[in-house]
DOBAMAR-919085 format. One record per residue (C-alpha): residue number from 1; x, y, z. Coordinates in steps of 0.001 Angstrom, whole numbers, plus 500000, padded with zeros to 6 digits. Layout:
DOBAMAR-919085
+-----+--------+--------+--------+
!   i !      X !      Y !      Z !
+-----+--------+--------+--------+
! NUM !      X !      Y !      Z !
...
+-----+--------+--------+--------+
This chain:
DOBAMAR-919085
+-----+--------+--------+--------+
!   i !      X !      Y !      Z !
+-----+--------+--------+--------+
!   1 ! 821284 ! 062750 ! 745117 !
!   2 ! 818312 ! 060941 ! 746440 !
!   3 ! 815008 ! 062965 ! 746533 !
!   4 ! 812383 ! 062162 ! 749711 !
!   5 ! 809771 ! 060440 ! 748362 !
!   6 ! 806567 ! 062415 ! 749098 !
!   7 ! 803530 ! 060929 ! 750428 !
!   8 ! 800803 ! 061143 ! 748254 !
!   9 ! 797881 ! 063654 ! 749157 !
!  10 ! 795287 ! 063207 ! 746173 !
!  11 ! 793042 ! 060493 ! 746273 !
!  12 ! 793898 ! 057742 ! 743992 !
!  13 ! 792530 ! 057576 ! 740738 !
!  14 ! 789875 ! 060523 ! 741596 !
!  15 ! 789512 ! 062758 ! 738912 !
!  16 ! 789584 ! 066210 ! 740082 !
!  17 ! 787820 ! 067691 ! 737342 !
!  18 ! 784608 ! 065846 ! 738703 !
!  19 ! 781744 ! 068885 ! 739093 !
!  20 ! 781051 ! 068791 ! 742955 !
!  21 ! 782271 ! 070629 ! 745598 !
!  22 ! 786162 ! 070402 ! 747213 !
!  23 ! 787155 ! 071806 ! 750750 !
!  24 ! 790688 ! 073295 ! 750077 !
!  25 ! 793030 ! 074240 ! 752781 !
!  26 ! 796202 ! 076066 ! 751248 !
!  27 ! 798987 ! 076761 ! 754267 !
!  28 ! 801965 ! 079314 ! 753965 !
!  29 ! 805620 ! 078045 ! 754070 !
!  30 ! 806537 ! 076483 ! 757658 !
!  31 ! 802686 ! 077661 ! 758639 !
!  32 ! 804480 ! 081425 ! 758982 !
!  33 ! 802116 ! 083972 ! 760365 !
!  34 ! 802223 ! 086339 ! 756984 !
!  35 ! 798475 ! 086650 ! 756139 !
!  36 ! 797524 ! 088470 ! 758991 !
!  37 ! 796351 ! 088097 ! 762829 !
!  38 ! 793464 ! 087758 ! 764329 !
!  39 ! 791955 ! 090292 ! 766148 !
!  40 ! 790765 ! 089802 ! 770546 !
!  41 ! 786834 ! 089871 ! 770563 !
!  42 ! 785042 ! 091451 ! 772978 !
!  43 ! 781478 ! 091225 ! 774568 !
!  44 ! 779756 ! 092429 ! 771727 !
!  45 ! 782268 ! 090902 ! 768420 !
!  46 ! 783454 ! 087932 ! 767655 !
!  47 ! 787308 ! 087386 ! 767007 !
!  48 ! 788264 ! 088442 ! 763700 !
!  49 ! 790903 ! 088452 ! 760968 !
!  50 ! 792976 ! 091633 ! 760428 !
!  51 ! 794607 ! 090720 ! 756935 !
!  52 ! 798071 ! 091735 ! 756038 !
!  53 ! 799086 ! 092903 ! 752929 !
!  54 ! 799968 ! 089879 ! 752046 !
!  55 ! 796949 ! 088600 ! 753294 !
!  56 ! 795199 ! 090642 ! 751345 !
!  57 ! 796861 ! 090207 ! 747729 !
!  58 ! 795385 ! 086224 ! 748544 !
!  59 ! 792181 ! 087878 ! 749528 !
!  60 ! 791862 ! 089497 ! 746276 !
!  61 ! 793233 ! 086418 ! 744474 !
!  62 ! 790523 ! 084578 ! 745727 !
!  63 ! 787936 ! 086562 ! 744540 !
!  64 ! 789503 ! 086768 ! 741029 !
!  65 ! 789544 ! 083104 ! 740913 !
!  66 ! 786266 ! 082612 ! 739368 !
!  67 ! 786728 ! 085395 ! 736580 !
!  68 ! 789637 ! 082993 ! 735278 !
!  69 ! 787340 ! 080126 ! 735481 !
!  70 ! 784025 ! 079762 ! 733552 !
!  71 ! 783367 ! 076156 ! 735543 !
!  72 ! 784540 ! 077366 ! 738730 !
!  73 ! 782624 ! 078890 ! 742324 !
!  74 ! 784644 ! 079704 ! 745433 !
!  75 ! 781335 ! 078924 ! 747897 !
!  76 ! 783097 ! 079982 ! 750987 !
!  77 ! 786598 ! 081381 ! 752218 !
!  78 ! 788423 ! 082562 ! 754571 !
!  79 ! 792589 ! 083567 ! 755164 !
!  80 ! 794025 ! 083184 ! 758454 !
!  81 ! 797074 ! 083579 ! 759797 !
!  82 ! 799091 ! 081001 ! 758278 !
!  83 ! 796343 ! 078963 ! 756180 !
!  84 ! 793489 ! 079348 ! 753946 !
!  85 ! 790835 ! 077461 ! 753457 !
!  86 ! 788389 ! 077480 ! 750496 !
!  87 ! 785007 ! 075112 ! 749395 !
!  88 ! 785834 ! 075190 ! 745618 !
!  89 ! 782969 ! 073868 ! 743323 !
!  90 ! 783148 ! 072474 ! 739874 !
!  91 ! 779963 ! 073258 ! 738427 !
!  92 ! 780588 ! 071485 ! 735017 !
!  93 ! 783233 ! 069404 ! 733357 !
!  94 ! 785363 ! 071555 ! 730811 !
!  95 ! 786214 ! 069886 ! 727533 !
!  96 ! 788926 ! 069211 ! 725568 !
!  97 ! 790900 ! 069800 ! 728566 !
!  98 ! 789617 ! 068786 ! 731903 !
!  99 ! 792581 ! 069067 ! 733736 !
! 100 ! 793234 ! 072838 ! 732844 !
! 101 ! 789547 ! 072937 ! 734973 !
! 102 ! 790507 ! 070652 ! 737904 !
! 103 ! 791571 ! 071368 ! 741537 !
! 104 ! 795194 ! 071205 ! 741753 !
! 105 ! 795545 ! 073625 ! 738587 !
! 106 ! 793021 ! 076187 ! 740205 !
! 107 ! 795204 ! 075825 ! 743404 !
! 108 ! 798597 ! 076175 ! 741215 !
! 109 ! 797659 ! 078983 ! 739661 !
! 110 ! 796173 ! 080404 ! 742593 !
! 111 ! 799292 ! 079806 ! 744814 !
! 112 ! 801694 ! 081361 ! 741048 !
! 113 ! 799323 ! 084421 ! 741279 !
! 114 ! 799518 ! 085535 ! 744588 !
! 115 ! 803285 ! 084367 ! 745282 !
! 116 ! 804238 ! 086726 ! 741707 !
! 117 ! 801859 ! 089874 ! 743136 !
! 118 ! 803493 ! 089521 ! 746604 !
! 119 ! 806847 ! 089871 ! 744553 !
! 120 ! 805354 ! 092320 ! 742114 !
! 121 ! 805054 ! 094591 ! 745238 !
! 122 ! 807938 ! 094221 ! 747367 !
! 123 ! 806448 ! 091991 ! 750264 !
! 124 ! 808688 ! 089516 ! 750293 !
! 125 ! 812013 ! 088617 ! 748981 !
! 126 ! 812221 ! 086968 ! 745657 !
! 127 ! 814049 ! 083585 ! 747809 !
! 128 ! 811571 ! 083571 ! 750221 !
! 129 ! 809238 ! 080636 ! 749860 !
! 130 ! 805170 ! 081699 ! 750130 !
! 131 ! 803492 ! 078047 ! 750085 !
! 132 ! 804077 ! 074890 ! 751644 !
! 133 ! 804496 ! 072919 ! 748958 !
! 134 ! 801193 ! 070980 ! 748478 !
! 135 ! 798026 ! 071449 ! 749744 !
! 136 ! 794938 ! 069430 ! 751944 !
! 137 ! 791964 ! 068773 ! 749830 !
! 138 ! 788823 ! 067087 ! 751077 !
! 139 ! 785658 ! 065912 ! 748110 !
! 140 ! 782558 ! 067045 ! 749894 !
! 141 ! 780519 ! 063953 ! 750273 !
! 142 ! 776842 ! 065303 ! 750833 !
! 143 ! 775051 ! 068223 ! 752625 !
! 144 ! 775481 ! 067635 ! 755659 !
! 145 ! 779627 ! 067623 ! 755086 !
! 146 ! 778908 ! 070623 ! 753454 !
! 147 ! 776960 ! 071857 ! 755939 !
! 148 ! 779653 ! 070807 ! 758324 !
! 149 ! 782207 ! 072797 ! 756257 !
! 150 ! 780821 ! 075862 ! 756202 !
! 151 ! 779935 ! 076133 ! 759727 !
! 152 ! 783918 ! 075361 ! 760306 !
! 153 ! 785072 ! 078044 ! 758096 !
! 154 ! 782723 ! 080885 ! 758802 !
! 155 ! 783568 ! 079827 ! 762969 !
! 156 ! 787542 ! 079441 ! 762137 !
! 157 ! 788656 ! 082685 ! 763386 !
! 158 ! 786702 ! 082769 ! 766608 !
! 159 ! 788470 ! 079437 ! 767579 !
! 160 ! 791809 ! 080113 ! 766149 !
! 161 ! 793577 ! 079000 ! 769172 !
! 162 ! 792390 ! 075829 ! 769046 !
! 163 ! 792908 ! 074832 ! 765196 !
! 164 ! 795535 ! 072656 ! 764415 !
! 165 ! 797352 ! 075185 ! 762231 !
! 166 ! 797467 ! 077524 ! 765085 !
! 167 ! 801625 ! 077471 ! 766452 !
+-----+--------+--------+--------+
């Protein structure tokens, strides 16, 4: 049987283990609305996200992620409905092993951590896929990106409707 070939998402020849910071953007199988929803506004309050408990075994995973990592900072977060999206920052290169320190391992083990609790506790059947299968990456190229970033996370639930993971 022929496989698909898949298109390649990393950057060529970029070494992931490079200290600098990484916008991450981790989706859920077929973008399905498990993490949570997000909650009408009103005058006063902005939209906000009402996390599952699903959503919330990520949630914790997240913050977890940098007592498993010694080179690692999660600078910003946040889980939406069908998507997360992270700025990951190496803050030093980890020897002998760099690539035990490196993006897509972080990721991995993020996406093996959560997808085993989730199972651990009944939330979904042991079949049922959790992840699309890779994940978006972007290497922050200066402050302003950074800048740039941030201001899109922290603003991501108010404009929910309009994001392009929004179905």
């Amino acid at each position: 049987m022929d496989l698909p070939n898949r298109k390649r998402t990393r950057l060529k020849h970029y070494d992931y283990s490079t200290p600098g910071a990484y916008f991450v953007t981790i989706c859920t199988c077929n973008h399905q609305k498990i993490l949570g929803n997000i909650t009408d506004g009103d005058m006063y309050t902005a939209p906000s996200m009402q996390l599952s408990a699903i959503g919330t075994v990520a949630q914790n995973a997240i913050l977890e992620i940098e007592e498993h990592y010694a080179n690692i900072q999660i600078d910003k977060w946040v889980v939406m409905p069908n998507h997360i999206h992270m700025i990951v920052r190496i803050t030093a290169r980890m020897n002998p092993c760099p690539t035990a320190y490196d993006i897509p391992n972080v990721v991995g083990k993020f996406k093996a951590a959560v997808t085993r609790e989730i199972r651990k506790e009944g939330l979904r059947a042991p079949t049922e896929k959790i992840w699309q299968f890779s994940y978006h990456d972007h290497v922050v190229r200066g402050q302003a990106d950074y800048d740039a970033i941030w201001t899109y996370i922290d603003n991501n639930p108010a404009k929910w409707q309009e994001d392009c993971f929004y179905r």
